[in-house]
C-alpha positions as CSV (number, residue, x, y, z in Angstrom):
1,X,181.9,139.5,22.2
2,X,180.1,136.5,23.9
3,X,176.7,138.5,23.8
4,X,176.9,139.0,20.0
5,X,177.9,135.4,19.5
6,X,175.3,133.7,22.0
7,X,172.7,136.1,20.3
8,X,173.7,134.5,16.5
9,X,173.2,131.4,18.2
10,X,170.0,132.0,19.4
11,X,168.8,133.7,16.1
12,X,170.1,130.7,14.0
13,X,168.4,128.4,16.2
14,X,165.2,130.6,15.9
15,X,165.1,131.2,12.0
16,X,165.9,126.8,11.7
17,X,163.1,126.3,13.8
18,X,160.5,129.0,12.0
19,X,161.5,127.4,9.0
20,X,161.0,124.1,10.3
21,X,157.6,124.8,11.0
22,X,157.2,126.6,8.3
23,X,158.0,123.3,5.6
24,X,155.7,121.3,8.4
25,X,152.8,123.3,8.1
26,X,153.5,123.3,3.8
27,X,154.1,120.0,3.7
28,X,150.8,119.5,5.9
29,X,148.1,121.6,3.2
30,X,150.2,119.4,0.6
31,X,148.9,116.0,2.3
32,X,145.6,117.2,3.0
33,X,145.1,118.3,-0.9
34,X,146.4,114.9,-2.4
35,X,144.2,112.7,0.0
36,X,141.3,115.1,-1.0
37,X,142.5,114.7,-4.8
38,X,142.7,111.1,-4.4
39,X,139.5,110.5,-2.6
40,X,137.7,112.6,-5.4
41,X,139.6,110.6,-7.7
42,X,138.3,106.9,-6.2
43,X,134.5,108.4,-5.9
44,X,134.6,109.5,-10.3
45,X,135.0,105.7,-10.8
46,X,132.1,104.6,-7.7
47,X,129.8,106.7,-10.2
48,X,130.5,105.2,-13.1
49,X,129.9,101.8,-11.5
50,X,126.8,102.8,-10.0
51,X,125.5,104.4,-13.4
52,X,126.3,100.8,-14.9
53,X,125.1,98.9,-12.6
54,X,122.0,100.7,-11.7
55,X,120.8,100.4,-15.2
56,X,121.1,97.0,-15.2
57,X,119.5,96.2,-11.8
58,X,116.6,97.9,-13.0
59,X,116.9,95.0,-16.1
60,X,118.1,97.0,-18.6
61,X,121.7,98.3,-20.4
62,X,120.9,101.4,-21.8
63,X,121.0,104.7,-20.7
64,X,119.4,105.2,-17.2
65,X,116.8,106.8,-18.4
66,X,116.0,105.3,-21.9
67,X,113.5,102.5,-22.5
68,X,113.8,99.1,-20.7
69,X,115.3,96.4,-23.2
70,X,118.0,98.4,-24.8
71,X,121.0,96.0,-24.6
72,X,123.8,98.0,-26.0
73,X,125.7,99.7,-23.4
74,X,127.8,101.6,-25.4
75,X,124.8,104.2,-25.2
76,X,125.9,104.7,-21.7
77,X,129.4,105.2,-22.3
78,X,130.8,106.9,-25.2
79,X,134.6,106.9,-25.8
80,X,135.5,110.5,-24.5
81,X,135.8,112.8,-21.4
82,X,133.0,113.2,-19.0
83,X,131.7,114.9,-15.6
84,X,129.8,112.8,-12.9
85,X,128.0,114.2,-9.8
86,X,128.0,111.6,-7.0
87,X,123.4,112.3,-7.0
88,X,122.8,111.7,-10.9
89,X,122.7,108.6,-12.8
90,X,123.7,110.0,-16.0
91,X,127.4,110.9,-17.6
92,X,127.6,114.8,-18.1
93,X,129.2,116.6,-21.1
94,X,132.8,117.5,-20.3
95,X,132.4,121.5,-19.7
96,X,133.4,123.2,-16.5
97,X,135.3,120.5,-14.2
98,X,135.6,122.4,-11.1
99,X,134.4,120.5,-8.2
100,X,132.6,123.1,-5.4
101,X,131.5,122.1,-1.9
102,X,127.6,122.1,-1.7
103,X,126.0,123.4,1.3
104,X,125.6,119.4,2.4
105,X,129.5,119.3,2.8
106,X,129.1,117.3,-0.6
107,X,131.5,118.0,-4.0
108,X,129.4,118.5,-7.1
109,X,130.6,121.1,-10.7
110,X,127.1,123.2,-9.7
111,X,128.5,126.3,-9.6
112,X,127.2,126.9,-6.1
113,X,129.0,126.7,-2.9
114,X,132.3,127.0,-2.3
115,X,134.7,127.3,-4.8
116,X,137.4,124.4,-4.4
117,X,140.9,124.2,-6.4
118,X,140.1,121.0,-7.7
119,X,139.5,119.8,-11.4
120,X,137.9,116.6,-11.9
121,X,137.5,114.9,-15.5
122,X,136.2,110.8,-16.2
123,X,138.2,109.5,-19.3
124,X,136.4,106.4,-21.0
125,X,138.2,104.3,-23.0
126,X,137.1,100.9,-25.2
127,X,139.4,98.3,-24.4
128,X,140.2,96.7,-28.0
129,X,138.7,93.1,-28.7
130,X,134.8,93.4,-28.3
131,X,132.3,95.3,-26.2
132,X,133.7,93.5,-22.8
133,X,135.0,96.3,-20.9
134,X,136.2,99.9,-21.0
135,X,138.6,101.6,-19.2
136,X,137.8,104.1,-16.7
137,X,140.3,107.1,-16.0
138,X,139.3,109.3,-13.4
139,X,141.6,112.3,-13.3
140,X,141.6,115.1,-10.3
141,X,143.9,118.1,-10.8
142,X,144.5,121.3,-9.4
143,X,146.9,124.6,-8.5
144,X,148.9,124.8,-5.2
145,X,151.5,127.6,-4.8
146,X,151.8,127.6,-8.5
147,X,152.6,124.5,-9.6
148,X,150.0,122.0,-11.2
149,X,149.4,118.6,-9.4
150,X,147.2,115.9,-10.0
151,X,146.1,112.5,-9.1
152,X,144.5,109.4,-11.6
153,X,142.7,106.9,-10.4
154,X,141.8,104.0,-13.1
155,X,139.6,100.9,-13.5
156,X,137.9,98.4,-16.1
157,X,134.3,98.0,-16.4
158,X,133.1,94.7,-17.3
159,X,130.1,94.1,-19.5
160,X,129.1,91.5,-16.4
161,X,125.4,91.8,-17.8
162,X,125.5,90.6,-21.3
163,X,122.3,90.5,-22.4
164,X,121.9,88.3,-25.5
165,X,118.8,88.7,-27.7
């Protein structure tokens, strides 16, 4: 009798501990993929600023690669959803968002590399009351064990420039 009991107590304290582990290592992959998601998240909105403010280092507001002197900078940034690519100074049409990881290590939506689970979209929005700012929504989602996640990460342009003919 003491066997069998001293051998339930050792297989409950086994099973406690491989599920302990188990929820560790889970809850581990779930940490890595949100601070992935939100560092993808925080880099959609660096691109956005850099595509403004390239163009207007190089002294103009248009798009990045229009002719010098257009001042309205609502060619840059239409009110709708967008992909960026951390090497190109231009917005991309919405299409396929998967992010895959280039042979540099780097995430681009190429289509080459190594597919990742992640989703990433830009959302511009016109804030109401003139051509000042716009709101910048930078959205990552994906899939993990069947359930959908996602992280946001959000800003406001201003029209710091302001070019006045």
């Amino acid at each position: 009798m003491e066997v069998i009991i001293a051998v339930a107590v050792i297989t409950t304290a086994l099973v406690a501990s491989i599920a302990l582990i188990s929820f560790t290592v889970s809850g581990a992959t779930a940490s890595k993929s949100k601070l992935i998601a939100a560092n993808l998240a925080q880099e959609g909105l660096e691109i956005v600023r850099n595509i403004r403010d390239t163009g207007w280092f190089q002294g103009y507001t248009g798009p990045v690669d229009s002719t010098p002197g257009v001042s309205d900078w609502r060619e840059i940034f239409g009110e709708q959803e967008y992909r960026v690519e951390y090497n190109n100074l231009n917005l991309l049409g919405a299409g396929d968002s998967r992010l895959y990881i280039n042979a540099g290590g780097f995430y681009d939506h190429n289509n080459s590399g190594i597919s990742t689970p992640f989703h990433r979209t830009i959302t511009i929005e016109w804030i109401a009351g003139g051509d000042e700012q716009i709101k910048v929504i930078s959205k990552i989602t994906w899939s993990e064990k069947g359930r959908n996640q996602n992280v946001q990460a959000e800003t406001r342009l201003y029209n710091w420039y302001a070019v006045t003919p």
